[in-house]
N, C-alpha and C positions, 0 to 999 in steps of 0.2 A: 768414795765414802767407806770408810771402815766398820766392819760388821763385829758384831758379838759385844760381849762385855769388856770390862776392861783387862789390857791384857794381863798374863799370870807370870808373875817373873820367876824366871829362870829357874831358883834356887828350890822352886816346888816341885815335889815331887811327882814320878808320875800319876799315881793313886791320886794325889790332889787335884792332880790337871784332869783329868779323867771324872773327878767327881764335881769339879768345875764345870767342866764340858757336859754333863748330865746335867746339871743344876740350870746352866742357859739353856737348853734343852725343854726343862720342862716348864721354864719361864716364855720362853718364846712358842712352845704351842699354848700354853693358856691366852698368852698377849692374841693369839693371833684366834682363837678359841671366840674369847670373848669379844674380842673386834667381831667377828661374822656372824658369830649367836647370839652376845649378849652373856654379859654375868651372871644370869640367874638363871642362864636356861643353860650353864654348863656346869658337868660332873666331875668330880677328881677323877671319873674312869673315865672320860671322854677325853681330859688332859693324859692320862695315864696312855691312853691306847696312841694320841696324836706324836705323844713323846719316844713313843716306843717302850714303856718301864711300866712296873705295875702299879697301883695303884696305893701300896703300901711305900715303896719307894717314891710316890711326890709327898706323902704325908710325914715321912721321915723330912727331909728335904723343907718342907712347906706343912706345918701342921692342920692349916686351914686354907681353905679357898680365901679367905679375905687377907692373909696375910701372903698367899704368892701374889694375890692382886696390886697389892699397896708394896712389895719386897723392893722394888728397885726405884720408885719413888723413894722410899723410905732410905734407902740405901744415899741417892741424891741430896735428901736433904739433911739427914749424918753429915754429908761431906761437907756441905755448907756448917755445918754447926762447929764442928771442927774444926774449919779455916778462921771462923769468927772466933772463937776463943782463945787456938793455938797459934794468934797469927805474932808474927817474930817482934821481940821492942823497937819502938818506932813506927811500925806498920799503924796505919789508919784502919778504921774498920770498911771505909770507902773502899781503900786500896785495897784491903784482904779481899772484900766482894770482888771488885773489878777484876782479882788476878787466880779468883776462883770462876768467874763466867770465862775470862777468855781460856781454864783449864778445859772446862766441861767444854768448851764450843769446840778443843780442838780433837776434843775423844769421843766426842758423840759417834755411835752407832747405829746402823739399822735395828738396834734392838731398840734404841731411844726413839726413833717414828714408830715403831709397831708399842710403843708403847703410850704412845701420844694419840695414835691411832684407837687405840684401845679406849683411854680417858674419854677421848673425844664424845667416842659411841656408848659411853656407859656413866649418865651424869652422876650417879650416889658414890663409884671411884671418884669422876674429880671432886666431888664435895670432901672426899676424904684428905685427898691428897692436897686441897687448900688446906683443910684443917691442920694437917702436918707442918705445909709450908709456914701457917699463921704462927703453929708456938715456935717453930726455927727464926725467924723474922722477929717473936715479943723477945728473943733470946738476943737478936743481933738490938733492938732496942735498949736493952739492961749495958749492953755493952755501951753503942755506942755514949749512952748517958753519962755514963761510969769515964768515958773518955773526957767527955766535954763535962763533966762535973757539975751534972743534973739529976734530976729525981728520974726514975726510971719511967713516970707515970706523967712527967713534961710532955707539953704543948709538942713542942721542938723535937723529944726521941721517937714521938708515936707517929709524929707527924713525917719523918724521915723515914721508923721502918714501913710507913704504910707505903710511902712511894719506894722501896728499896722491893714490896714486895709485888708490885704492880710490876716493875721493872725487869724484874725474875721472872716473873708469870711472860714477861711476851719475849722475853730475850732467849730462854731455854727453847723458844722454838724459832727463832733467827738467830742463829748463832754466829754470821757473817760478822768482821770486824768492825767493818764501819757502822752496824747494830749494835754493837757493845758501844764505840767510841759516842755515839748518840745516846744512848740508854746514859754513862755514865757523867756525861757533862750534863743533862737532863738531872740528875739525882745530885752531884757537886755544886749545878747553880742554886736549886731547891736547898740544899745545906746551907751556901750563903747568904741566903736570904737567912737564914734563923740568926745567923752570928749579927745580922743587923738589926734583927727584930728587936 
């Protein structure tokens, strides 16, 4: 399994790799912080001292404890937002997801279990981090609509991003192929039914 974030290409600097390298740093001792204590019973000095840096260096970095909390979920679900909007003429909105989960399955890190890790043990994070996932997912709904040339507010697009976001929710943590190959025939025969309805 490959560890850390995603990697830094080449053409970065050292000072940026460096300040990369600091930045997983003080994400993976909080992740790991609030997995054993809990969110609310950890301090930006308790992340501070775990990371090795001071205290004013996670708050430059991370201005709040609830935004290193949420920073790499948040960072994941960008990435999905992205793929759905930017995705190349001809691309399906099916296709953009399916060839954005088998990205994330093949870059997943130990810092993505210590972070799942961490959800797990702290349910007002994952309530957050659905609520994130929820407006990326009414955002992949606008689309798909806009594709299939319906109202964004159809039976048909709410009803595809809801399974598109159940799908996500358990696929990010089976990231194995034949998990996606099930996940995405699962959500394609779900679409065929609407084109009958």
């Amino acid at each position: 399994m490959r560890t850390g974030v995603r990697p830094c290409p080449s053409f970065l600097s050292l000072r940026e790799r460096s300040k990369a390298r600091r930045r997983e740093a003080i994400l993976r001792a909080a992740y790991e912080l609030f997995a054993d204590h809990g969110f609310e019973a950890t301090t930006i000095a308790d992340i501070a001292a775990s990371a090795e840096v001071s205290p004013r260096t996670v708050t430059l970095y991370f201005p709040s404890k609830l935004e290193l909390a949420t920073s790499h979920f948040d960072a994941f679900a960008d990435r999905l937002g992205t793929v759905l909007r930017e995705r190349p003429d001809g691309q399906t909105t099916l296709d953009a997801l399916e060839h954005w989960l088998r990205g994330e399955g093949a870059q997943r890190s130990d810092l993505d279990d210590l972070h799942d890790r961490m959800l797990d043990l702290n349910p007002q994070l994952r309530a957050i981090a659905n609520a994130r996932l929820t407006e990326v997912i009414q955002e992949g709904a606008r689309i798909f609509a806009e594709e299939r040339g319906a109202a964004p507010d159809d039976f048909g697009p709410r009803m595809a991003a809801a399974a598109a976001a159940a799908v996500i929710g358990e696929v990010c943590h089976r990231t194995q192929e034949a998990d996606i190959d099930t996940a995405m025939a699962f959500l394609r025969a779900g679409v065929g039914t609407l084109d009958t309805a």
